[in-house]
C-alpha positions in Angstrom: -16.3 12.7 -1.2 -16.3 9.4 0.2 -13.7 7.1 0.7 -13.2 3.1 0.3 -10.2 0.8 0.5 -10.1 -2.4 -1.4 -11.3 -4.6 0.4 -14.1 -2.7 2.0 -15.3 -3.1 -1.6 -14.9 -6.6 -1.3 -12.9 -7.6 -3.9 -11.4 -10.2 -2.7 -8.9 -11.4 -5.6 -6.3 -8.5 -5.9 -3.9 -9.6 -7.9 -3.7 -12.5 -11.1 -1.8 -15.3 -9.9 0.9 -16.5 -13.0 3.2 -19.3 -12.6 6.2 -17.1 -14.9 7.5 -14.2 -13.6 5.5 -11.4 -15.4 4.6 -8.3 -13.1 0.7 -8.7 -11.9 -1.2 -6.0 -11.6 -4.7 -5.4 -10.0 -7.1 -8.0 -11.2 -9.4 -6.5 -14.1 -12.5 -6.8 -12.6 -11.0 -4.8 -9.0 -9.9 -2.0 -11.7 -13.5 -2.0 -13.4 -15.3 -1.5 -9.8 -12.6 1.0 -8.8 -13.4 3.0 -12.2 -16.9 2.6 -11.5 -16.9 4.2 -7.8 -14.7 7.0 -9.0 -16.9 7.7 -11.6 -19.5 7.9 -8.8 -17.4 10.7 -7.2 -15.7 7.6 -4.4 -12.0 8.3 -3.8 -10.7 4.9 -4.1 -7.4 4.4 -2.0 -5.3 1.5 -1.9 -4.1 0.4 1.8 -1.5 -1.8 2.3 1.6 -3.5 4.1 3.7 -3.0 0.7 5.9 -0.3 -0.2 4.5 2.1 -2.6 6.3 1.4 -5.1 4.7 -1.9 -5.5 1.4 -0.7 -4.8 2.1 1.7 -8.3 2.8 -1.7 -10.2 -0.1 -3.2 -8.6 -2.6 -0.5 -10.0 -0.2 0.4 -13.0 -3.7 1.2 -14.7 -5.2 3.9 -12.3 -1.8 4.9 -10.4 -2.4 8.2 -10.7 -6.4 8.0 -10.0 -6.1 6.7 -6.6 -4.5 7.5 -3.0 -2.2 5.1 -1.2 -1.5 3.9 2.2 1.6 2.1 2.2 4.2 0.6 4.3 1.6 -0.9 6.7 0.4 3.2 7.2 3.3 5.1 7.8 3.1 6.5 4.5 0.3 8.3 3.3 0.5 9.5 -0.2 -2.6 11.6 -2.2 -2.5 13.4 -5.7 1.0 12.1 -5.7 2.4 13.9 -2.6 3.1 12.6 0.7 0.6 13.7 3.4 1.5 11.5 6.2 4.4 9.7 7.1 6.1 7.6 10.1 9.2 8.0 10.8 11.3 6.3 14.2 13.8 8.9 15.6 17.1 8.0 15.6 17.2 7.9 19.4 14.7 5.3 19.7 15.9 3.2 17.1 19.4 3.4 18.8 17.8 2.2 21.8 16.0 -0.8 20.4 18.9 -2.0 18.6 20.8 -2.3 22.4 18.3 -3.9 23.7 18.0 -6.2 20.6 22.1 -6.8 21.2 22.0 -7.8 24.9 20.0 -11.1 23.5 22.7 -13.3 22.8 20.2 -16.0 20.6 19.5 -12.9 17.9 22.7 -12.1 15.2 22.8 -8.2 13.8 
């Protein structure tokens, strides 16, 4: 089965833009092509910088229909179970944050 993200189908407008504060989802045209390919046997997965949460809400209509890669790819999540994800050890966080500490124009 082959694979696409959104915009390597290029569908460029993702989401309906609303001046009120409704939820948007996916834009009804993006959801029709993404029906269409997965009717054609094309995994459709969405890949993006948001948490996966939001990228649910985004596809509310397919949620369940599609794969994710979320929190700009260190989460990896297919038939709703997570199959890849980043993690930073505690060490190394530990380190960054003293050197982050020892600049005296950041505040933590």
């Amino acid at each position: 089965m082959e694979g696409l993200t959104y915009d390597q189908i290029n569908c460029k407008r993702l989401r309906r833009h609303s001046a009120s504060k409704r939820s948007a989802g996916a834009d009804a045209r993006a959801i029709e092509l993404i029906r269409a390919l997965t009717q054609k046997g094309v995994h459709f997965v969405a890949a993006s910088g948001r948490q996966y949460a939001n990228e649910r809400l985004l596809f509310h209509e397919i949620k369940d229909d599609i794969s994710y890669i979320a929190e700009n790819g260190s989460l990896c999540i297919h038939q709703g179970k997570v199959i890849s994800r980043g993690l930073i050890e505690d060490d190394l966080a530990y380190r960054i944050l003293r050197e982050l500490k020892k600049n005296p124009d950041l505040r933590l």
